[in-house]
VOPAGU-2260 file (C-alpha; in pm, 1 decimal, decimal comma):
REM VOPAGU-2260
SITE   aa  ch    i         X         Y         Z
SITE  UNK   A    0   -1385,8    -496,3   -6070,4
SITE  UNK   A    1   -1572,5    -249,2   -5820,1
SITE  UNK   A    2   -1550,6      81,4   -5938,4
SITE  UNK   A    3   -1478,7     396,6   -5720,9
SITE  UNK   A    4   -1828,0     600,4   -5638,2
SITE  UNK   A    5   -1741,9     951,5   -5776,7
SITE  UNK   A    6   -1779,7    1148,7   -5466,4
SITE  UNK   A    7   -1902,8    1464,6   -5695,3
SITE  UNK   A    8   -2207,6    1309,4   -5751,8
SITE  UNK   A    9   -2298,3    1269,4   -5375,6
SITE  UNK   A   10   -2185,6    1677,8   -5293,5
SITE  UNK   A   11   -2499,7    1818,1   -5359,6
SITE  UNK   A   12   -2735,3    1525,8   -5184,9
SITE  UNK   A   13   -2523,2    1489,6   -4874,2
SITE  UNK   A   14   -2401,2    1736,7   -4564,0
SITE  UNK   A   15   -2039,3    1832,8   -4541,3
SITE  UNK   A   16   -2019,7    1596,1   -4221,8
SITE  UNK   A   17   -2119,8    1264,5   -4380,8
SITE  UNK   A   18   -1888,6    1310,2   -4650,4
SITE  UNK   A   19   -1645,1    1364,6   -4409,4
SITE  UNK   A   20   -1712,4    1046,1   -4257,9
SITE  UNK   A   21   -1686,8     866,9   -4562,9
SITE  UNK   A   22   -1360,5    1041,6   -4664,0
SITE  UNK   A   23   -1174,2     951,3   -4314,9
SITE  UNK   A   24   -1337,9     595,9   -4282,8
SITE  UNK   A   25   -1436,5     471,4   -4596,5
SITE  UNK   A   26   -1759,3     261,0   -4693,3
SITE  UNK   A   27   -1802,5     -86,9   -4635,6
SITE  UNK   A   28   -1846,2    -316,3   -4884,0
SITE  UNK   A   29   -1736,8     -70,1   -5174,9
SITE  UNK   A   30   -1437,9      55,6   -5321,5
SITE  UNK   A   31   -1401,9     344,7   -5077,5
SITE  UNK   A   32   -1160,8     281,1   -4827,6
SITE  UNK   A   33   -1035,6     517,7   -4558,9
SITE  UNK   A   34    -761,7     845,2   -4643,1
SITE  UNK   A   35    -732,6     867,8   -4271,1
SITE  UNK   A   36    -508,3     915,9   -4094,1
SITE  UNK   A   37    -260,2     957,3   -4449,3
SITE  UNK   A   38    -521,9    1301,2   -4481,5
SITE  UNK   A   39    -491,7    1518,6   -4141,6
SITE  UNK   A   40    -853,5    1654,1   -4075,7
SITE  UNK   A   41    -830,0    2020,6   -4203,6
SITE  UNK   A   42    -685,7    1796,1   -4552,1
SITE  UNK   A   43    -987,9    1611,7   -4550,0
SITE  UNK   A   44   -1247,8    1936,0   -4509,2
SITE  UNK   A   45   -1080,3    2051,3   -4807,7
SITE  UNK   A   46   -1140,7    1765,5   -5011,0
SITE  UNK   A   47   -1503,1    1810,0   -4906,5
SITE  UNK   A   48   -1471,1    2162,7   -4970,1
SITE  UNK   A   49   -1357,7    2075,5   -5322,4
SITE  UNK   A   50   -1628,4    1830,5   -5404,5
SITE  UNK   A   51   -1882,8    2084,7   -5320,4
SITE  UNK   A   52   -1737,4    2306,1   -5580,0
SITE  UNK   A   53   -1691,0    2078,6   -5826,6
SITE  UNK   A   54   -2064,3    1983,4   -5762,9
SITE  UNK   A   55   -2134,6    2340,4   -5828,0
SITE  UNK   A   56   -1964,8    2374,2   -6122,5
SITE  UNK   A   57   -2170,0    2097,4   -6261,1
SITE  UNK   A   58   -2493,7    2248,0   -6166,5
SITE  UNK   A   59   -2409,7    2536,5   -6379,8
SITE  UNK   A   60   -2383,5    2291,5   -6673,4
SITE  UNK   A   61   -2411,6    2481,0   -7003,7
SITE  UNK   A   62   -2530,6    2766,0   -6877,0
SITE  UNK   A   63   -2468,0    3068,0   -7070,5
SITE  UNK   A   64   -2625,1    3386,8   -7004,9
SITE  UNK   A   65   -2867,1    3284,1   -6818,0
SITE  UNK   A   66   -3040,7    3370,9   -6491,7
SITE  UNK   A   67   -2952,2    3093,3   -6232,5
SITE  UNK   A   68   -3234,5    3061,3   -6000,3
SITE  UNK   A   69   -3167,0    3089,9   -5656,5
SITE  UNK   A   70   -3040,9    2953,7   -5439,9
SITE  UNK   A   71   -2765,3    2935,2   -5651,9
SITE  UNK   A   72   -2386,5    2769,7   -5614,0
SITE  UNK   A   73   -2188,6    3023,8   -5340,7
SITE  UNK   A   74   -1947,1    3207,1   -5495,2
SITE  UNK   A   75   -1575,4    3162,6   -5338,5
SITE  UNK   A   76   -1512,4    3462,5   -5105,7
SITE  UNK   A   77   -1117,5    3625,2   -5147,9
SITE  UNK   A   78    -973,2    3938,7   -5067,3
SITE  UNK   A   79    -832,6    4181,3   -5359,4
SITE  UNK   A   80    -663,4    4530,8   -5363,5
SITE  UNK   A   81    -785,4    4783,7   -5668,9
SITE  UNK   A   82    -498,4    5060,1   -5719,9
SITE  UNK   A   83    -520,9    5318,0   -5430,7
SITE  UNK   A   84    -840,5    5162,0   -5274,7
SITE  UNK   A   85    -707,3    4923,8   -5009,2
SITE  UNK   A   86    -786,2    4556,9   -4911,4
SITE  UNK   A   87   -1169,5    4457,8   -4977,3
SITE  UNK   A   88   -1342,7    4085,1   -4988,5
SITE  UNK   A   89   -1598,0    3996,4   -5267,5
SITE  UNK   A   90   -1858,9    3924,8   -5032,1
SITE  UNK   A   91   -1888,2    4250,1   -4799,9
SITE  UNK   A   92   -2229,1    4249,0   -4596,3
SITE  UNK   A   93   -2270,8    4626,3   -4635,7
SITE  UNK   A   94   -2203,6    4627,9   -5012,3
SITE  UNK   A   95   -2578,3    4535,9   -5129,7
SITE  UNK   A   96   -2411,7    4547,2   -5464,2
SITE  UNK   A   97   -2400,0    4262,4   -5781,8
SITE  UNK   A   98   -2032,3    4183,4   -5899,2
SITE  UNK   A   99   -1898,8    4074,1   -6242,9
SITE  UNK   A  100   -1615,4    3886,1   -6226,0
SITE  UNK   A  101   -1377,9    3838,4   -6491,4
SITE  UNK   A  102   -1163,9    3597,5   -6548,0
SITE  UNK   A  103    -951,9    3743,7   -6842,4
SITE  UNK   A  104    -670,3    3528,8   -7067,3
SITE  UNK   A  105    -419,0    3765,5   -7303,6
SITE  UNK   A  106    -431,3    3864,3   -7584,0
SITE  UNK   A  107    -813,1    3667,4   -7634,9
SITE  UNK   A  108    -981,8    3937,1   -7350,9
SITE  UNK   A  109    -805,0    4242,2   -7432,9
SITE  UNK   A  110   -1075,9    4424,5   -7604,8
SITE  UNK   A  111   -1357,4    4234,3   -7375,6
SITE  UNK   A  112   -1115,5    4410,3   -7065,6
SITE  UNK   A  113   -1093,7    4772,6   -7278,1
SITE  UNK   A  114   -1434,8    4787,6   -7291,0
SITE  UNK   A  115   -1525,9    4715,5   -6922,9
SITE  UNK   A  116   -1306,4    4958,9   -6815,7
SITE  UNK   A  117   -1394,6    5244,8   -7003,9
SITE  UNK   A  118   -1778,2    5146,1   -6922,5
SITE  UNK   A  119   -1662,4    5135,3   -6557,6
SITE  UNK   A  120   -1944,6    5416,8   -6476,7
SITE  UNK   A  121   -2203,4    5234,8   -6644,7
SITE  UNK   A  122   -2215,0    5009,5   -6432,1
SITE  UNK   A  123   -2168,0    5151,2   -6142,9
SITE  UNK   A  124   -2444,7    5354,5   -6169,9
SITE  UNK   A  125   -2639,5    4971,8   -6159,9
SITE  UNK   A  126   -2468,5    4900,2   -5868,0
SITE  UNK   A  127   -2229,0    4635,0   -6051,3
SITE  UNK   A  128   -1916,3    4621,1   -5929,9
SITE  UNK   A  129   -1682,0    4476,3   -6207,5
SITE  UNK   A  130   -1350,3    4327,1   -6082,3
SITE  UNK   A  131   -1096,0    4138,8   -6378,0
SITE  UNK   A  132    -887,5    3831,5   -6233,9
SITE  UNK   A  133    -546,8    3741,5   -6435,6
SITE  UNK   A  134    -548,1    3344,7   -6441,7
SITE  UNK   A  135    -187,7    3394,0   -6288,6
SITE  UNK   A  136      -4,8    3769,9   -6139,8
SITE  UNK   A  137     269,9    3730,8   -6497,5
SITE  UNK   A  138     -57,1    3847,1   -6662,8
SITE  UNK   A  139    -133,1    4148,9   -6473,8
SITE  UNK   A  140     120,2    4370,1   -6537,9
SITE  UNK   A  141      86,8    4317,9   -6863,9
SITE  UNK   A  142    -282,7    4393,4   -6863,5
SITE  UNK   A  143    -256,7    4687,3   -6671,5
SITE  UNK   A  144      -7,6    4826,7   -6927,0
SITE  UNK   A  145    -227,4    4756,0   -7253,9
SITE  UNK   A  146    -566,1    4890,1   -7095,8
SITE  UNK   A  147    -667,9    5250,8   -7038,3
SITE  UNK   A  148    -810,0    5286,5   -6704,3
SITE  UNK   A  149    -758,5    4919,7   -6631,7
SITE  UNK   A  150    -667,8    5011,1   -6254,8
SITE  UNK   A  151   -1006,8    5074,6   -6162,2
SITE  UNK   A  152   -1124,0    4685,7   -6273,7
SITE  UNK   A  153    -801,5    4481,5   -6244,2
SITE  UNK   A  154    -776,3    4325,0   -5865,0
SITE  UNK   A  155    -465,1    4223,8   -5704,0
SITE  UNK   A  156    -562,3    3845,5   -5569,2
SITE  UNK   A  157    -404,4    3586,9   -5420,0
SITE  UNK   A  158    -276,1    3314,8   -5701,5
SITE  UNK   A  159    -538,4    3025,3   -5588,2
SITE  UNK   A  160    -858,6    3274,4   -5652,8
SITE  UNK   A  161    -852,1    3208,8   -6030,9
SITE  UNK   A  162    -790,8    2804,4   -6002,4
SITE  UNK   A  163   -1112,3    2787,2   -5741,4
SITE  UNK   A  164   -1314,8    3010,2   -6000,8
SITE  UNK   A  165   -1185,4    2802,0   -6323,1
SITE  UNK   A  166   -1382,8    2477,6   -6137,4
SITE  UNK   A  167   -1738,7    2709,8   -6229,8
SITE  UNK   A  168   -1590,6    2765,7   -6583,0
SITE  UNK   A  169   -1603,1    2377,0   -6704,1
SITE  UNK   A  170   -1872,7    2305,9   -6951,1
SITE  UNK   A  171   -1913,1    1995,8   -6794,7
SITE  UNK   A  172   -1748,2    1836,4   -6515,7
SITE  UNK   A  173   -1440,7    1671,5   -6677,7
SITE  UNK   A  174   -1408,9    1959,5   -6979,3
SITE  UNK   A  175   -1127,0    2207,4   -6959,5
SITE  UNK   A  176   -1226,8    2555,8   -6822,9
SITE  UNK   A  177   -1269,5    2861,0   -7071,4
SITE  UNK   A  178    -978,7    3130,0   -7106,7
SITE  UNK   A  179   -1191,5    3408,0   -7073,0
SITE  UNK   A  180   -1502,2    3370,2   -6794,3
SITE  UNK   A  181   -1772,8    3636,9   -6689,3
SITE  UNK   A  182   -1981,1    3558,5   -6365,6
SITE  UNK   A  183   -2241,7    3776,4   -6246,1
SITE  UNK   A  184   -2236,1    3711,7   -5874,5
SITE  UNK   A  185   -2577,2    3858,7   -5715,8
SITE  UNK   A  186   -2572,4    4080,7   -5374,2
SITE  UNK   A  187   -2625,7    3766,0   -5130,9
SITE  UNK   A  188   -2292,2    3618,3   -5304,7
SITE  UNK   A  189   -2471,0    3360,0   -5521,6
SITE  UNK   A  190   -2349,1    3255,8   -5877,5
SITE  UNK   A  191   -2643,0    3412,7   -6049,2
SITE  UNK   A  192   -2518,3    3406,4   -6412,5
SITE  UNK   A  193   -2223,4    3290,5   -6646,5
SITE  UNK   A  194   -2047,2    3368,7   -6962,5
SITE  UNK   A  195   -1783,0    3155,4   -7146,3
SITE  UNK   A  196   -1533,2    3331,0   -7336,4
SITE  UNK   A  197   -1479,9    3707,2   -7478,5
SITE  UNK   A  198   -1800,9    3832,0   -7649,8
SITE  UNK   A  199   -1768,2    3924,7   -8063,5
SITE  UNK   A  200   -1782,2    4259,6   -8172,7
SITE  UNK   A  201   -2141,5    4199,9   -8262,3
SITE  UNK   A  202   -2274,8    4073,5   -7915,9
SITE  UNK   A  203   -2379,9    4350,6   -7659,6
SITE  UNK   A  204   -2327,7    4189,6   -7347,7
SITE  UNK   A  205   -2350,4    4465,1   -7139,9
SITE  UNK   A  206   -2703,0    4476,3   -7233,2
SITE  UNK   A  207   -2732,5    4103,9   -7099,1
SITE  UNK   A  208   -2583,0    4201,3   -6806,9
SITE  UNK   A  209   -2792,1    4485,0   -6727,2
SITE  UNK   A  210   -3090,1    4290,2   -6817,3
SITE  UNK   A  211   -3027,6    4055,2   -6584,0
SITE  UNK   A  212   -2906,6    4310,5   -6308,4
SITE  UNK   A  213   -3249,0    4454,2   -6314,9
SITE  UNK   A  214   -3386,3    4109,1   -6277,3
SITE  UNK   A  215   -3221,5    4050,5   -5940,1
SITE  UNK   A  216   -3310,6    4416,6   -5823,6
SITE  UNK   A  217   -3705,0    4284,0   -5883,5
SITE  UNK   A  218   -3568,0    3988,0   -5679,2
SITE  UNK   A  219   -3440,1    4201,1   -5427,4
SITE  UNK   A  220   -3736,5    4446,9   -5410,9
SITE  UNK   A  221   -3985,2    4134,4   -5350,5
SITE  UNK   A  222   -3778,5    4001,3   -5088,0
SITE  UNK   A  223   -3764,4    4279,5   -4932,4
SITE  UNK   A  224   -4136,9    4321,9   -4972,9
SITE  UNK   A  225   -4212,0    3984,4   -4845,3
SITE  UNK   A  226   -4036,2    4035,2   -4517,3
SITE  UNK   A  227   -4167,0    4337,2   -4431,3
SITE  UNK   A  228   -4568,6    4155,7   -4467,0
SITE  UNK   A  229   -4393,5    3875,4   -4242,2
SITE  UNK   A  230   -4355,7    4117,8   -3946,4
């Protein structure tokens, strides 16, 4: 018996067109035959779209906590409302700010969601932006009813945001996603850093957080440096 190549495997080595190519005509002499034309050509750049970010959920591997070097898996872009600010994306080009994203379960992130949002100014003041995703809208009202201040970190998003983030929150890439998620997504929208489940009363994350913050302003600030000796 010939088993299937998995296709995640071949993401990260391969350009979006080729696995295109494979997708709509198959390989010869393997298992892979061709899905067109059953898959319509926008249906087929999704699949490849998916295997990328399934390939990118396995790079993160057990990472926890941890600086990701760059360059690091793209984070998904989406739009999201915050109360009385209006519609924003996660990945505006004037921002030149990090973002931790939250991906929050009840009752496990409650206090983990408390917290954030009384420490709102905190980090702002780093230039974090901190933004808490409900794994489905049931949850947010619920949320925003149990958490002082909770409408300056709990965003209105579209139902598929938290599904394409839960693919980065797999230990591995057939394990089950965490309830509760933290990413630390850096200025240039790369997955810099990530944190499975709610931290214990004893762990001070937002130390980690703002240890690693300044870690991608030194980043920045050579960049920055570096281009300026280039011209």
């Amino acid at each position: 018996v010939i088993r299937p190549t998995n296709l995640v495997w071949h993401a990260a080595g391969h350009r979006p067109g080729e696995l295109y190519w494979w997708i709509a005509h198959g390989r010869a002499g393997t298992a892979m035959p061709a899905f067109s034309p059953a898959l319509e050509s926008d249906d087929i750049w999704s699949v490849v779209q998916f295997l990328h970010a399934l390939s990118d959920g396995a790079d993160l591997g057990n990472a926890n906590g941890q600086l990701i070097a760059s360059p690091a898996p793209p984070a998904p872009d989406f739009s999201f409302e915050l109360s009385g600010r209006g519609q924003q994306t996660l990945l505006q080009p004037a921002a030149r700010r990090d973002t931790l994203l939250v991906l929050y379960r009840l009752p496990d992130s409650l206090a983990r969601l408390r917290s954030l949002a009384s420490e709102r100014r905190a980090y702002e003041d780093r230039r974090i932006d901190v933004l808490a995703v409900a794994p489905s809208m049931a949850e947010a009202p619920a949320a925003g009813a149990q958490i002082p201040g909770g409408e300056s970190i709990l965003a209105v998003v579209a139902p598929d945001v938290a599904a394409a983030y839960a693919i980065f929150a797999a230990r591995g890439a057939a394990a089950a996603p965490a309830g509760h998620v933290e990413f630390l997504i850096d200025r240039w929208g790369q997955l810099r850093a990530r944190w499975l489940g709610a931290p214990g009363p004893s762990v001070d994350r937002r130390r980690e957080i703002f240890e690693l913050a300044a870690e991608l302003d030194r980043e920045s600030a050579l960049a920055h440096s570096l281009h300026e000796h280039a011209h």
